[in-house]
PyMOL Python script that loads the backbone (N, CA, C, O; Angstrom):
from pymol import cmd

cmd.read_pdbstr("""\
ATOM      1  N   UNK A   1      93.762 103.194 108.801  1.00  0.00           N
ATOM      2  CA  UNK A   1      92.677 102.270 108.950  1.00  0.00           C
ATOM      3  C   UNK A   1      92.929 101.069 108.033  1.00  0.00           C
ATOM      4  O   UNK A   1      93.674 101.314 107.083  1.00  0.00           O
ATOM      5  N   UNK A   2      92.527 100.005 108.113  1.00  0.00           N
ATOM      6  CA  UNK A   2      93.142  98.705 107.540  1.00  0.00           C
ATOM      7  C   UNK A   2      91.869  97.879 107.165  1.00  0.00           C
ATOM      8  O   UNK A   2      91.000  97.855 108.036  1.00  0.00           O
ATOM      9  N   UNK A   3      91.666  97.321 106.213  1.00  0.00           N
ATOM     10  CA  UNK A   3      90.281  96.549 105.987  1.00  0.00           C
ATOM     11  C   UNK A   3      90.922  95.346 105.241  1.00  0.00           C
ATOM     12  O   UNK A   3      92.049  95.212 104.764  1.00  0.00           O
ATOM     13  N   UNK A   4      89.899  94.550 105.286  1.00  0.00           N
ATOM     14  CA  UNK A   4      90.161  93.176 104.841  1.00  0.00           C
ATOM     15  C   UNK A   4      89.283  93.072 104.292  1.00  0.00           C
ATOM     16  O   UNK A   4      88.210  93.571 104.631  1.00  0.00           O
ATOM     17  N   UNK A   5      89.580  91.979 102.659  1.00  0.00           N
ATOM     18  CA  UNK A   5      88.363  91.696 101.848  1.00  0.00           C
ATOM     19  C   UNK A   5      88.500  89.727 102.115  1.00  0.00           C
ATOM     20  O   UNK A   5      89.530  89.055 102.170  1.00  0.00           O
ATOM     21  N   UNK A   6      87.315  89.352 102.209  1.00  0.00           N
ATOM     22  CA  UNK A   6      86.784  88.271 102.703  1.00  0.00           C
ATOM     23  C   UNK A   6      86.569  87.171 101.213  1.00  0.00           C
ATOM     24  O   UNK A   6      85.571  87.276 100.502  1.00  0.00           O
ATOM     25  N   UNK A   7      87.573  86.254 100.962  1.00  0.00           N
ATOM     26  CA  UNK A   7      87.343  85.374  99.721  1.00  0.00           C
ATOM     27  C   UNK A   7      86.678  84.067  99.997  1.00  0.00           C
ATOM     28  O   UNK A   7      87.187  83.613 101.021  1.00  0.00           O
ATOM     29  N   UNK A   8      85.821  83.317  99.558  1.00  0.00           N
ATOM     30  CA  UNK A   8      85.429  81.941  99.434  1.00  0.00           C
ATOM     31  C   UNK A   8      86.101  80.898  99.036  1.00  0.00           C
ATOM     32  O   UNK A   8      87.288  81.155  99.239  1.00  0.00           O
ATOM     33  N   UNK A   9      86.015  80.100  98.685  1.00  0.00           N
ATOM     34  CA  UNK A   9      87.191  78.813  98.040  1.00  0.00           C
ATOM     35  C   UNK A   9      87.564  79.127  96.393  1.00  0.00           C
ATOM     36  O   UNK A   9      88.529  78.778  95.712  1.00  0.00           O
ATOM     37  N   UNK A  10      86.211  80.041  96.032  1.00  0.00           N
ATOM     38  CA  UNK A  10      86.898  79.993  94.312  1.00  0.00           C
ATOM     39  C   UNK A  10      87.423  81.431  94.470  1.00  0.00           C
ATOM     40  O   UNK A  10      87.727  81.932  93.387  1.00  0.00           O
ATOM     41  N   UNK A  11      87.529  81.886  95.086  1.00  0.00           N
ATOM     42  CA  UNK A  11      88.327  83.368  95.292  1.00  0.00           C
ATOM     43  C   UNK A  11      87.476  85.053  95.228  1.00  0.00           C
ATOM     44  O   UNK A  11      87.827  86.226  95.358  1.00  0.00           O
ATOM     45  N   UNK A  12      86.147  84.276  94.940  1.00  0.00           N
ATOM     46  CA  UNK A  12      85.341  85.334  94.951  1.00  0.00           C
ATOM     47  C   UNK A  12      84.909  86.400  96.321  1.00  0.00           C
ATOM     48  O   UNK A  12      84.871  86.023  97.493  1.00  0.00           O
ATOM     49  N   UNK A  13      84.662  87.538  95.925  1.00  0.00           N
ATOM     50  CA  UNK A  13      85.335  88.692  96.939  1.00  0.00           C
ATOM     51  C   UNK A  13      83.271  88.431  97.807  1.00  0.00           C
ATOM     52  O   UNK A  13      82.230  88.810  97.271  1.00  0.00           O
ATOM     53  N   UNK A  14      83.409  87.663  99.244  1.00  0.00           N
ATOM     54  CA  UNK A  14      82.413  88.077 100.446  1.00  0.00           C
ATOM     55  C   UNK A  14      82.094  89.341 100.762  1.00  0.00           C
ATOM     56  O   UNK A  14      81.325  90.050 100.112  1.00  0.00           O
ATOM     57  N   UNK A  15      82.590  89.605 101.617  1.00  0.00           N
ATOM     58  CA  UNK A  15      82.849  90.800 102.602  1.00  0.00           C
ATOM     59  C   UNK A  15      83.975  91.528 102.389  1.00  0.00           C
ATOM     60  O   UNK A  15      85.070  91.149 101.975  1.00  0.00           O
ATOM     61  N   UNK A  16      83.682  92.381 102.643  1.00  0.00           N
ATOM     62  CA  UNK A  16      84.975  93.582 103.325  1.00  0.00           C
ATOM     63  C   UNK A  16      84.752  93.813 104.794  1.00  0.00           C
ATOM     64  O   UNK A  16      83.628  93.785 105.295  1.00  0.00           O
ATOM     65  N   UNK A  17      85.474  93.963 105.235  1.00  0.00           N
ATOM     66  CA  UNK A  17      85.664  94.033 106.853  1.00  0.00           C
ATOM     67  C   UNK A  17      86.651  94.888 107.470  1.00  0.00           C
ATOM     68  O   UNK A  17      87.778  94.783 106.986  1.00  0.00           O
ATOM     69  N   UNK A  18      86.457  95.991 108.745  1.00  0.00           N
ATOM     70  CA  UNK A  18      87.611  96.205 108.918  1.00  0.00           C
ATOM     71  C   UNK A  18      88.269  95.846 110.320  1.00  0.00           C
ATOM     72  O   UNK A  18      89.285  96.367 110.780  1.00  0.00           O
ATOM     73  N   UNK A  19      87.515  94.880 110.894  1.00  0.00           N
ATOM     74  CA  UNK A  19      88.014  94.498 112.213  1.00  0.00           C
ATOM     75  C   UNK A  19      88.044  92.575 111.801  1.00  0.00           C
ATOM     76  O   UNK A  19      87.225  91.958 111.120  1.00  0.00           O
ATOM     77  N   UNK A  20      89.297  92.036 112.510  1.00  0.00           N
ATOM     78  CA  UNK A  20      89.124  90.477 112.873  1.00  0.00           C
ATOM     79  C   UNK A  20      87.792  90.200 113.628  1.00  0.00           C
ATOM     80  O   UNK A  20      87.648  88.977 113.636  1.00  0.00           O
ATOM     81  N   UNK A  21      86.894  90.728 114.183  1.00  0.00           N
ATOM     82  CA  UNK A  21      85.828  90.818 115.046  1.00  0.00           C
ATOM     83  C   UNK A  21      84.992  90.231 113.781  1.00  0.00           C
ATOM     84  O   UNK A  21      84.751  89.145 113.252  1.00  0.00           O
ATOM     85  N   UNK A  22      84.708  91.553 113.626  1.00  0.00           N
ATOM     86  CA  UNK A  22      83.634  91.517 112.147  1.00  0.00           C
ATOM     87  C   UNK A  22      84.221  89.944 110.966  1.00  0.00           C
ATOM     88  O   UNK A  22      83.346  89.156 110.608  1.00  0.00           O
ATOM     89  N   UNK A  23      85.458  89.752 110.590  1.00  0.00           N
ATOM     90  CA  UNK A  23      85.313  88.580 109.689  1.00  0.00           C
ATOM     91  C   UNK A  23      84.836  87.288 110.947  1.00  0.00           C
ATOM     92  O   UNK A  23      83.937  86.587 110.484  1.00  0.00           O
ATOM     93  N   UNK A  24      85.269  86.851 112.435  1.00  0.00           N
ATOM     94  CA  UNK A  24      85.012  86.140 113.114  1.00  0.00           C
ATOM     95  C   UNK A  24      82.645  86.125 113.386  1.00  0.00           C
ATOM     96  O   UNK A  24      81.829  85.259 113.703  1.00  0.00           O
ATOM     97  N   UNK A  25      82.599  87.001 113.164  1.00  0.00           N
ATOM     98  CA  UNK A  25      80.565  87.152 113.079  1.00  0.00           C
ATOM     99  C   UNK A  25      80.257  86.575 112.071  1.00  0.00           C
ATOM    100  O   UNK A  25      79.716  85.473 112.174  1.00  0.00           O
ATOM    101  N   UNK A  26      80.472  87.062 110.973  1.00  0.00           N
ATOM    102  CA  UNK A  26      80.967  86.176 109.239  1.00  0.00           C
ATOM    103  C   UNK A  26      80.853  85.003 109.710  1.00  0.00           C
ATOM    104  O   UNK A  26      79.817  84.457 110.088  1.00  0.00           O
ATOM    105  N   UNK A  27      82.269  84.450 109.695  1.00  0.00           N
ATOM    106  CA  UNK A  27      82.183  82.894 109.954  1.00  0.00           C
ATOM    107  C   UNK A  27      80.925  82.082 110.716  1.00  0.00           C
ATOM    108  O   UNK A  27      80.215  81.122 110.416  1.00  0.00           O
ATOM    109  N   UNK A  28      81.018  82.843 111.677  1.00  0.00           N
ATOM    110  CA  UNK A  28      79.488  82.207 112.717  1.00  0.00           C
ATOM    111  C   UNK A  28      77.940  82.244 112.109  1.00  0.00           C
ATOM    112  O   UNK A  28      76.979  81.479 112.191  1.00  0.00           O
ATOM    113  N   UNK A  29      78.216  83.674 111.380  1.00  0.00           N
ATOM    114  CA  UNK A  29      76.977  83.490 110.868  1.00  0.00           C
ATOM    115  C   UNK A  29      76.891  82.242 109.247  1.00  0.00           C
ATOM    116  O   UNK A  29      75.876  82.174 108.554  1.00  0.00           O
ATOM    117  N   UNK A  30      77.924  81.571 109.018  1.00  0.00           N
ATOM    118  CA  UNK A  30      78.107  80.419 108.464  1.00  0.00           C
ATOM    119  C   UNK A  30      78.379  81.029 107.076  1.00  0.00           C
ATOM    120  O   UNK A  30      77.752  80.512 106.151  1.00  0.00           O
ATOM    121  N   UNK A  31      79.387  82.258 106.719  1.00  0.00           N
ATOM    122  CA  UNK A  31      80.057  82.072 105.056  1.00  0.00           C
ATOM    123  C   UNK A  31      80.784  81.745 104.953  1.00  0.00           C
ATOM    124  O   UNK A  31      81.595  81.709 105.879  1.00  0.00           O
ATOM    125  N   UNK A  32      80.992  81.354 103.980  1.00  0.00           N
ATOM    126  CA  UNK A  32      82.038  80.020 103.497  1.00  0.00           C
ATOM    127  C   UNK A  32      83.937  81.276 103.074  1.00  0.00           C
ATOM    128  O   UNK A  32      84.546  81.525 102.034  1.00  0.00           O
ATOM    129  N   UNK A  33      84.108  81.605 104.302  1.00  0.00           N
ATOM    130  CA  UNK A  33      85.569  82.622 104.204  1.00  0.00           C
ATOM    131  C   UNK A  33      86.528  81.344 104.078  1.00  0.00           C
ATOM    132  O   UNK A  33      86.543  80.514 104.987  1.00  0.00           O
ATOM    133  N   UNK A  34      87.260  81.212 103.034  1.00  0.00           N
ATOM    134  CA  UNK A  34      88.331  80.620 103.293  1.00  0.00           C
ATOM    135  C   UNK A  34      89.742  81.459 102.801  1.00  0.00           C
ATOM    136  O   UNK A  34      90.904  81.054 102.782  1.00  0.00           O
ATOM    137  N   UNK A  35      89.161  82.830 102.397  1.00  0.00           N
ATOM    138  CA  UNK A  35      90.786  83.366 102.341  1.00  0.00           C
ATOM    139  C   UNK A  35      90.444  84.785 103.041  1.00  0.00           C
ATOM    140  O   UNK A  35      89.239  85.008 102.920  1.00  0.00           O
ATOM    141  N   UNK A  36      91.201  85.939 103.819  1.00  0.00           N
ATOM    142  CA  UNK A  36      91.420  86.837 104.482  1.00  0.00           C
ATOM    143  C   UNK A  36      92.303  87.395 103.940  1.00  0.00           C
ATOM    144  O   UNK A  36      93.385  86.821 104.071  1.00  0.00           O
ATOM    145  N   UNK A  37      92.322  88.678 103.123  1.00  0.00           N
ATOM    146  CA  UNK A  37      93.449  89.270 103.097  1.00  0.00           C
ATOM    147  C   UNK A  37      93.416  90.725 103.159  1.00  0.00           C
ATOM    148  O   UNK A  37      92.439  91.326 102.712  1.00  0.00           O
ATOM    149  N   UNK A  38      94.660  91.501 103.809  1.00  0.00           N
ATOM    150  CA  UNK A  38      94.301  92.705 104.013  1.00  0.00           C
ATOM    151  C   UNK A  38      94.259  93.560 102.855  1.00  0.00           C
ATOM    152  O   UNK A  38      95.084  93.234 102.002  1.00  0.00           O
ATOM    153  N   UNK A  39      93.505  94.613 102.553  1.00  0.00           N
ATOM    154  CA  UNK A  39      93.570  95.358 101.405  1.00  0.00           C
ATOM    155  C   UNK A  39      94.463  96.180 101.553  1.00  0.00           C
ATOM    156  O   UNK A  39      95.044  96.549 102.574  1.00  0.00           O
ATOM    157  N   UNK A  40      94.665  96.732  99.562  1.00  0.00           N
ATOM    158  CA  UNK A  40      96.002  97.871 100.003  1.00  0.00           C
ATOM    159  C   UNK A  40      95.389  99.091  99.968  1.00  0.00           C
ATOM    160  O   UNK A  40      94.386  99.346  99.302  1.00  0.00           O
ATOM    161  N   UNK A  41      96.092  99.992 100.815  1.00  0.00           N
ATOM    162  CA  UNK A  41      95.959 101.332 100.882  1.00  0.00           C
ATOM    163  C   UNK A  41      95.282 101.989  99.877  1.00  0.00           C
ATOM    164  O   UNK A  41      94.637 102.968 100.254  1.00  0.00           O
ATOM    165  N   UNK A  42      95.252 101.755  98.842  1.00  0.00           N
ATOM    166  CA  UNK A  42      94.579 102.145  97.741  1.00  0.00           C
ATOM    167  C   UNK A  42      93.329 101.941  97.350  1.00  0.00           C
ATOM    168  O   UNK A  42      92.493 102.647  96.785  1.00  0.00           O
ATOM    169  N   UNK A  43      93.357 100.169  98.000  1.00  0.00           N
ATOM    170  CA  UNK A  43      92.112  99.905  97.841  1.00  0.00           C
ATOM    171  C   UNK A  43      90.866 100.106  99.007  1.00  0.00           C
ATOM    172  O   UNK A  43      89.665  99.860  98.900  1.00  0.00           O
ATOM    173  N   UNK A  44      91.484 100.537  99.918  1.00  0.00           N
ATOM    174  CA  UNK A  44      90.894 100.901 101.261  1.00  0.00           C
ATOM    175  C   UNK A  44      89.976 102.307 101.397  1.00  0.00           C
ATOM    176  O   UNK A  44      88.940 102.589 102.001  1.00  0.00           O
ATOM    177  N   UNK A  45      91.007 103.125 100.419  1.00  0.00           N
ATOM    178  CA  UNK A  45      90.490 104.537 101.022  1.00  0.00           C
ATOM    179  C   UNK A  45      89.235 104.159  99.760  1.00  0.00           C
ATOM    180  O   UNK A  45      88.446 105.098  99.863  1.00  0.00           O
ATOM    181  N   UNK A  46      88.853 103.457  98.929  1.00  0.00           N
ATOM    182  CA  UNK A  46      87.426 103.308  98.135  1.00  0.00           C
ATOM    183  C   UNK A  46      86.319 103.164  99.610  1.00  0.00           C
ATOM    184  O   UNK A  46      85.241 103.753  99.688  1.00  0.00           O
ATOM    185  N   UNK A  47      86.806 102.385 100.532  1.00  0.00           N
ATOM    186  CA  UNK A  47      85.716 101.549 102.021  1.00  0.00           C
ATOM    187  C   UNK A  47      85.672 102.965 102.308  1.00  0.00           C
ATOM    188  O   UNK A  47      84.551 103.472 102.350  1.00  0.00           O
ATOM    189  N   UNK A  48      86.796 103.785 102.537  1.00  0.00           N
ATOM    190  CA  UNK A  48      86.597 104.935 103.778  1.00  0.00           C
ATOM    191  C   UNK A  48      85.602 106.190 102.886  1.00  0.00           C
ATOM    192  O   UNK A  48      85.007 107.099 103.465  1.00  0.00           O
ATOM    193  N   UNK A  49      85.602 106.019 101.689  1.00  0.00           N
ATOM    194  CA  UNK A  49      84.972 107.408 100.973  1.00  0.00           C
ATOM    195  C   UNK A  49      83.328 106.971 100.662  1.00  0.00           C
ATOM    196  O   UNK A  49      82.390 107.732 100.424  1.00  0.00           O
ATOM    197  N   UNK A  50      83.325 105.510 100.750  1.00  0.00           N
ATOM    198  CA  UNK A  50      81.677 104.915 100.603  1.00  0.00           C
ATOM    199  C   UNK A  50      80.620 104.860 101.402  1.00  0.00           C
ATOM    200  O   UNK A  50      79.392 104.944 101.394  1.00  0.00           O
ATOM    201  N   UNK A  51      82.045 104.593 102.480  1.00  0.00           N
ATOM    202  CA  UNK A  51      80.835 104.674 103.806  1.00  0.00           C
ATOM    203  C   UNK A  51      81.640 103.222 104.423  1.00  0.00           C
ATOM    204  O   UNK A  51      82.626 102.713 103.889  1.00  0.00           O
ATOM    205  N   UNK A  52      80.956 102.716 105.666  1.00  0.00           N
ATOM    206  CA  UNK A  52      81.845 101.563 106.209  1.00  0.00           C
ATOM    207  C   UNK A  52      81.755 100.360 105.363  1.00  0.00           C
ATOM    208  O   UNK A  52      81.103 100.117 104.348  1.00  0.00           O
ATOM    209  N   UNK A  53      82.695  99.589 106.150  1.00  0.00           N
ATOM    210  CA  UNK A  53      82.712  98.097 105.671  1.00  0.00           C
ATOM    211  C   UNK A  53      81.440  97.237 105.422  1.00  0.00           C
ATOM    212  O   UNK A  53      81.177  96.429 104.531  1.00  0.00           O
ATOM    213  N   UNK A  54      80.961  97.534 106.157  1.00  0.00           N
ATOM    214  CA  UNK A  54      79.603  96.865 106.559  1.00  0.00           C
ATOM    215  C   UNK A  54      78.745  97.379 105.286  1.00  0.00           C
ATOM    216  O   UNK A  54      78.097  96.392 104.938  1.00  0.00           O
ATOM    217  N   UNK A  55      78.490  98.277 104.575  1.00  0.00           N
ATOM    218  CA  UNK A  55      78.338  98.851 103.324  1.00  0.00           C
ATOM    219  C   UNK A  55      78.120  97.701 102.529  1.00  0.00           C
ATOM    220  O   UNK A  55      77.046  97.232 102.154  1.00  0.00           O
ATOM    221  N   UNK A  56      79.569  97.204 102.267  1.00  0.00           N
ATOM    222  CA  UNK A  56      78.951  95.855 101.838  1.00  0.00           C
ATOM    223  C   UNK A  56      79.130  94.438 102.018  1.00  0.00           C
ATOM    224  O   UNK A  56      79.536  93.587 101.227  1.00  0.00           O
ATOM    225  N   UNK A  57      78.778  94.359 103.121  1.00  0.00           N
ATOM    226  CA  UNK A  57      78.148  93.179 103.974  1.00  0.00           C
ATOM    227  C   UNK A  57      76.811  93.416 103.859  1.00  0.00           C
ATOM    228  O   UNK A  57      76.298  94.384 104.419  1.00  0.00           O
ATOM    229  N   UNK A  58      76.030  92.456 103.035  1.00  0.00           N
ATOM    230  CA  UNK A  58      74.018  92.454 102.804  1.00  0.00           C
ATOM    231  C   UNK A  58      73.986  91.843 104.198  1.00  0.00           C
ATOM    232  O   UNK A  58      72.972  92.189 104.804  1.00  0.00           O
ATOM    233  N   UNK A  59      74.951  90.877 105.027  1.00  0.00           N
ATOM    234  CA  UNK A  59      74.437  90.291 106.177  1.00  0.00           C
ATOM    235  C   UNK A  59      74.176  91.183 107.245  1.00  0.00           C
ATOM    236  O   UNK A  59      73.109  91.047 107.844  1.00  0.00           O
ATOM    237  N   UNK A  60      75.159  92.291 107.671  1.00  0.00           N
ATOM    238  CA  UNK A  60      74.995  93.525 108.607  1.00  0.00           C
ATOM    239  C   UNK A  60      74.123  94.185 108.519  1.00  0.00           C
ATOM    240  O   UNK A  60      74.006  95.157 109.266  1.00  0.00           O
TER     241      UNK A  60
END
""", "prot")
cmd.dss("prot")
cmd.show_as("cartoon", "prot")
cmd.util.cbc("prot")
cmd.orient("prot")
């Protein structure tokens, strides 16, 4: 499973996400994503043991 954490212009961590779907709703719903990057394996299985991505997304 693969997730992405969602950065702003000063690099501060948005969203986590684990579909391009989900960061593309983000954008529309107007946050300021200007960096995408995928997380590592390490840092992923923290999303999979918390519960989903959306966890923490306050917008979802």
């Amino acid at each position: 499973m693969t997730f992405y954490s969602c950065f702003d212009s000063q690099g501060k961590v948005i969203a986590r996400c684990q579909t391009h779907e989900e960061i593309q709703v983000l954008r529309r719903m107007g946050r300021p994503i200007s960096q995408v990057l995928e997380m590592k394996k390490e840092e992923a299985v923290v999303c999979s043991l918390t519960g989903s991505p959306s966890d923490f997304n306050e917008d979802f």
